[in-house]
C-alpha positions in Angstrom: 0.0 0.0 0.0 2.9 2.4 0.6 4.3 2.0 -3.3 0.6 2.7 -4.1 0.2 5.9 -2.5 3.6 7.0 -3.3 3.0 6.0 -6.5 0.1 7.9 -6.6 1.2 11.0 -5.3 3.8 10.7 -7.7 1.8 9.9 -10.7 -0.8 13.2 -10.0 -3.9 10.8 -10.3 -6.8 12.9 -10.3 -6.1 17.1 -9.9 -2.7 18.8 -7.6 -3.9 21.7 -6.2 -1.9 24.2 -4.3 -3.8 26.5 -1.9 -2.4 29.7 -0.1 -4.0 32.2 2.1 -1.7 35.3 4.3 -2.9 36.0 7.5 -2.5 39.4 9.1 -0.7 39.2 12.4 -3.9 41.0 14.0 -6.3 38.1 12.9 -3.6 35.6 13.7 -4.1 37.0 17.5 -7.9 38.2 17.8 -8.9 35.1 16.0 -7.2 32.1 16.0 -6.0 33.2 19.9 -2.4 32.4 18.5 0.2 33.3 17.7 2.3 32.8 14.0 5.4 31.4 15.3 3.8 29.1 17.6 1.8 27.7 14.6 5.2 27.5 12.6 6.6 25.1 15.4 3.1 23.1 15.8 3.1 22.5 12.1 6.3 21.3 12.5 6.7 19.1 15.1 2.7 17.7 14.9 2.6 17.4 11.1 6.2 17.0 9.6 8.0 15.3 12.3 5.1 13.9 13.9 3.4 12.3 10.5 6.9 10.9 9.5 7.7 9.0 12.4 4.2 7.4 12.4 5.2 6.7 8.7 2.6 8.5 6.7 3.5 9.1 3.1 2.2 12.1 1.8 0.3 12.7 5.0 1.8 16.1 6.4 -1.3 16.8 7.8 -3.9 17.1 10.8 -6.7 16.4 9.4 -7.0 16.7 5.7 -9.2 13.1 5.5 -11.7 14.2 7.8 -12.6 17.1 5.4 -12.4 15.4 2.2 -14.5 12.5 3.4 -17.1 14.6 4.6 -17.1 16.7 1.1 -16.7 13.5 -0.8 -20.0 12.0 1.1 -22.0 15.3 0.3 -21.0 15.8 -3.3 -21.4 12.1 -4.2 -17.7 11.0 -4.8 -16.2 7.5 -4.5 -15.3 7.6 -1.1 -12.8 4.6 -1.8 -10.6 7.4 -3.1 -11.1 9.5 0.2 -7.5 8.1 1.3 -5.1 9.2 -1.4 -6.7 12.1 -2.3 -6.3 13.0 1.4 -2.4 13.2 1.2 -1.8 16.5 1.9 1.3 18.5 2.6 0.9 21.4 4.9 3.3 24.5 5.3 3.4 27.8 7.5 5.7 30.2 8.0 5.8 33.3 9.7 5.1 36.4 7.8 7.1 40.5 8.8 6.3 40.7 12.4 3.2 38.5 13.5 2.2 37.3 9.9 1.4 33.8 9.1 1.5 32.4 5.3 0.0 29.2 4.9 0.0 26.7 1.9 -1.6 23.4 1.6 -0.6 21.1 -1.7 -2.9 18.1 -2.4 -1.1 16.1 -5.0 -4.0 13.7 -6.4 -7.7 14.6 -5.4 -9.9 12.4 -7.3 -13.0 14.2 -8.2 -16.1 14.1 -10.8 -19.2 16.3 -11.2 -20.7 14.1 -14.1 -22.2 10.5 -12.8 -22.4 8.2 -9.8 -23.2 9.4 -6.7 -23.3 12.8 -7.9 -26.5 12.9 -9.9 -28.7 11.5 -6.3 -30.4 14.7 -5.3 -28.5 15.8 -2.0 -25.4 15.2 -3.5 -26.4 17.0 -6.9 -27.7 19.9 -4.7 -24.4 20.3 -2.7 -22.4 20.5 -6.0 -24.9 22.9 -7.0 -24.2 25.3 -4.1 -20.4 25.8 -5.2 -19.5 28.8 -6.8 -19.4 29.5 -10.5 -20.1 31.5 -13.3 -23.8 31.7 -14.2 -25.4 28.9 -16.5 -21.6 27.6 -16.1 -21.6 23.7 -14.9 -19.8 23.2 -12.1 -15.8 21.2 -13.0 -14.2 18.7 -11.5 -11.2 21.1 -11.6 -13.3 23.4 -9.7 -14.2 20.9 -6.8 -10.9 20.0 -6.5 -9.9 23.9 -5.7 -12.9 23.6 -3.3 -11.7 20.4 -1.2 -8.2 22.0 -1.6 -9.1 24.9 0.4 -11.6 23.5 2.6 -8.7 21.4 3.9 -6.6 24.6 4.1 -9.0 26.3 6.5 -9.5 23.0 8.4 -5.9 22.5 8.6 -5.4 26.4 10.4 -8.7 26.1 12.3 -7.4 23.1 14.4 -3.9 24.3 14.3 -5.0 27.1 16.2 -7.5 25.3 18.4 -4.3 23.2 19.4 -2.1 26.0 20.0 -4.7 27.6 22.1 -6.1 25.3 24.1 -9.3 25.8 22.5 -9.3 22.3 21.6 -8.5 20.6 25.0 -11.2 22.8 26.4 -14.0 22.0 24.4 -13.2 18.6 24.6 -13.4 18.4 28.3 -16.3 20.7 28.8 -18.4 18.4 25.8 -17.7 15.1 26.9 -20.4 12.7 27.1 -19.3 10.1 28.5 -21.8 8.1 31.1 
């Protein structure tokens, strides 16, 4: 399985995508509670060091399959295909004085609009609510972009939960156990 998805990432089955977004030091602070450079060394230690010694491949990431199954199961994808077009490879860096760049690269998402699952009415009606230019069908291309950044903004949301606490806290104060 590990020449398979390194194959795969390899090979660019499906669409590579490359997201980016620059956060302002101010947002960084007032809201992800955070700060940029102790994302940088989260992202580091959690999803370079920590994914590698586990022995992911192509999984530099917190969470990316928990988003891309949840957008394959509403858009009507194969989820079979949930696990290597989850690999994801996820970068920050800080930005001038409090700044935080972030980039996510998704090497093989494997995506359709046309067929399958996607023509049942939820599903159809999900794909329908993505963005697009008017009487413009929506792309395959175009989903991918869509999972692409939804995994971005995933990635930072519970990066920053992590670094705050935020996380922890919930956790505890939502458990419901007996």
């Amino acid at each position: 399985a590990v020449v398979s998805t390194q194959s795969t990432g390899i090979n660019h089955r499906g669409y590579s995508v490359t997201c980016e977004v620059r956060v302002p030091g101010e947002v960084v602070t007032s809201t992800l509670k955070t700060t940029a450079g102790a994302l940088v060394e989260l992202n580091t230690c959690k999803n370079h060091i920590g994914s590698s010694m586990a022995g992911c491949v192509g999984g530099n990431n917190a969470h990316a399959a928990n988003i891309v199954t949840g957008i394959f199961l509403a858009t009507g994808q194969d989820v079979a295909q949930a696990g290597t077009s989850s690999m994801a490879l996820v970068h920050m860096e800080c930005e001038g004085e409090e700044g935080l760049y972030v980039s996510v690269t998704m090497p093989c998402i494997e995506v359709g609009t046309v067929g399958g699952g996607t023509a049942l009415t939820a599903q159809r009606a999900s794909l329908d609510l993505i963005p697009r230019g008017e009487g413009e069908e929506i792309t395959a291309a175009t989903l991918a972009e869509v999972v692409c950044g939804a995994v971005l903004a995933g990635e930072l949301s519970l990066m920053s939960a992590l670094c705050s606490g935020d996380l922890v806290k919930s956790h505890m104060a939502l458990n419901r156990a007996p």
